[in-house]
N, C-alpha and C positions, 0 to 999 in steps of 0.2 A: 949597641949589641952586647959589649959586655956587663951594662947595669942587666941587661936581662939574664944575659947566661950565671950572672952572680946570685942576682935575685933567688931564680928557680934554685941554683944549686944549694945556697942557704937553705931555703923552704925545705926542701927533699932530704936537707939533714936533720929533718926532724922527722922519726917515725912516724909518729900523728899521721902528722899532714900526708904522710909519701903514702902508707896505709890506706888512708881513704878517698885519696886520688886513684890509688891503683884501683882499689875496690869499685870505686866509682866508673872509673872507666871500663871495667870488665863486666859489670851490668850495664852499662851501655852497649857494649856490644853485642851479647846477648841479647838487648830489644830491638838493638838495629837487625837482627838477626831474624828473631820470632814475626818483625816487621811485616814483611810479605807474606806469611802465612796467615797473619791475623787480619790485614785489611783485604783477603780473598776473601775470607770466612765470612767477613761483613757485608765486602760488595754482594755474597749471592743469598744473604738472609734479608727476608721478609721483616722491615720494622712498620711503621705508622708514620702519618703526615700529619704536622700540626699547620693549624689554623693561625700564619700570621699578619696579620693585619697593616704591621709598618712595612714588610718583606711584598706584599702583596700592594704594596701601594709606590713601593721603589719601579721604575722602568727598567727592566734589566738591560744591564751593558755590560759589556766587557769591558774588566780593570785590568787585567793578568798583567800586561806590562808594571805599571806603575806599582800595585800590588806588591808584585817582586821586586820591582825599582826599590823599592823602597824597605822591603824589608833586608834583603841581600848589603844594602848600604847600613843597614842597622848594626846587621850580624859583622860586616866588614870592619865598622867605628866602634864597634865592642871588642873587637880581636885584637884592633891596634891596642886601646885604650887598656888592657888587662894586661899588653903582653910580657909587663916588667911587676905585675901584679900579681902572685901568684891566689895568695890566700884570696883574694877576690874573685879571682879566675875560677879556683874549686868552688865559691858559692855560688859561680854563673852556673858552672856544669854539672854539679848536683843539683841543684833547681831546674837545671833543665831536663836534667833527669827524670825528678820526680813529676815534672808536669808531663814528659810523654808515658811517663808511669800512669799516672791520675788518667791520662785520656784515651789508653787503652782499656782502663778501668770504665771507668762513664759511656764509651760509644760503647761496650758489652754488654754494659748495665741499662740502656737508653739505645730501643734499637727504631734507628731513625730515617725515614724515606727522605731524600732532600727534597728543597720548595720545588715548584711549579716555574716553569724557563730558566733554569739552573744553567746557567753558560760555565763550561767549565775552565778551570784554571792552569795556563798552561805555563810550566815551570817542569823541565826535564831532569832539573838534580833533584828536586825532591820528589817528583812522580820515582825515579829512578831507585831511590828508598820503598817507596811501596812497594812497589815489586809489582808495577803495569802501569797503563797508560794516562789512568785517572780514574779516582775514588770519588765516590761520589757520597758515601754516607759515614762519611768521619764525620760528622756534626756535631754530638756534644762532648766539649766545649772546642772553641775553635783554636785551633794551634795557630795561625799566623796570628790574631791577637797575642795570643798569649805569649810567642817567644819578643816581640817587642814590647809588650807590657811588662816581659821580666825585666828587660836591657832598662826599663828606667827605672824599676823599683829596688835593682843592683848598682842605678851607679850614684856615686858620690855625689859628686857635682850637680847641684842642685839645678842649673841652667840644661843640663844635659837629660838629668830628671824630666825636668817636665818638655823636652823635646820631645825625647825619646814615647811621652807618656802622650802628647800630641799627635804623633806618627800612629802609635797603636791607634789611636780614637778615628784616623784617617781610614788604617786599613780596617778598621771594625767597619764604618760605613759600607767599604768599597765591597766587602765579600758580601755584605747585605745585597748591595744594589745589584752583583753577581749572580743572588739566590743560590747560592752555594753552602749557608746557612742561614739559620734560623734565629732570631733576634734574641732567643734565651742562651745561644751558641756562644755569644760573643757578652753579652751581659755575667754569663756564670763565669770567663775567663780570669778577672781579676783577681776573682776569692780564692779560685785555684791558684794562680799565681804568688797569691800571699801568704795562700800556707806550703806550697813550694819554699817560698825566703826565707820565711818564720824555721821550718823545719831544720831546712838546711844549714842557717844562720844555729843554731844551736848545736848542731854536731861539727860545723868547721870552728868554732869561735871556743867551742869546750875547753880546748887549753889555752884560750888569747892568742888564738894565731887572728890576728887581724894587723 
């Protein structure tokens, strides 16, 4: 506990860093905010259904447990893992930022009916951020990929790397097999992801806070 209280309090005496952590965190909340306004506006607009073939060829089932099992245990072995980390930390949560930036961008931009027997996903704390019961045309690109394909392209440890990057590839299947999205849903996640790191990696690292 006090390498951590030491750590952070280091960090925070550097303007940089404390600047753009607060910053960070203050348009974070603001999107947590606009949140439920913006995925009303989507559930009751008219998008298009695409034609897909691997989605269409999956049986649908219910993953939602495991789905969450598994990302929730991601989100959990990243909080431990950053806690005495700080400059890390800011490149989690600026990346994550930018990706639920990018994906309020894209499902506005990309307005999308979900597949055909779409079972939907039932997880109460993040339905609880939408602001309802369950959304059905977040689809491009897919956020449950995408917040476990950040957790491995942020961490060090190369073993943890490709776990972490293993886990995304599980739950990319599992929301397919859900029909919850769309196989271009989960394939565009990466490149998002990567210019998430790339971006973010160049505004936290600007004065060698690493």
């Amino acid at each position: 506990m006090k390498a951590i209280i030491s750590n952070w309090k280091h960090a925070c005496q550097n303007s940089y860093f404390r600047n753009v952590l607060l910053i960070t965190l203050l348009l974070f909340i603001i999107l947590v905010w606009v949140y439920p306004y913006f995925f009303e506006f989507i559930e009751h607009r008219q998008g298009f259904k695409l034609q897909d073939p691997i989605v269409n060829f999956l049986q649908p089932r219910d993953n939602s447990s495991l789905i969450f099992s598994l990302l929730w245990f991601s989100i959990g072995m990243q909080i431990w893992i950053l806690k005495d980390k700080p400059q890390q930390a800011l490149l989690f949560i600026m990346s994550y930022f930018i990706i639920n930036l990018t994906r309020i961008i894209t499902i506005y931009a990309v307005p999308l009916n979900p597949p055909t027997h779409l079972i939907p996903l039932q997880d109460p704390l993040s339905n609880y951020f939408y602001g309802t019961s369950f959304i059905t045309k977040d689809l491009f690109y897919s956020g449950h990929t995408a917040i476990v394909l950040l957790i491995g392209f942020t961490s060090v440890n190369k073993w943890l790397k490709f776990i972490f990057i293993m886990l995304a590839i599980a739950i990319a299947f599992m929301v397919l097999s859900n029909h919850v999205h769309y196989t271009i849903d989960v394939l565009a996640a990466p490149f998002f992801v990567a210019f998430a790191v790339v971006v973010s990696k160049k505004i936290v690292y600007k004065l060698g806070l690493h």
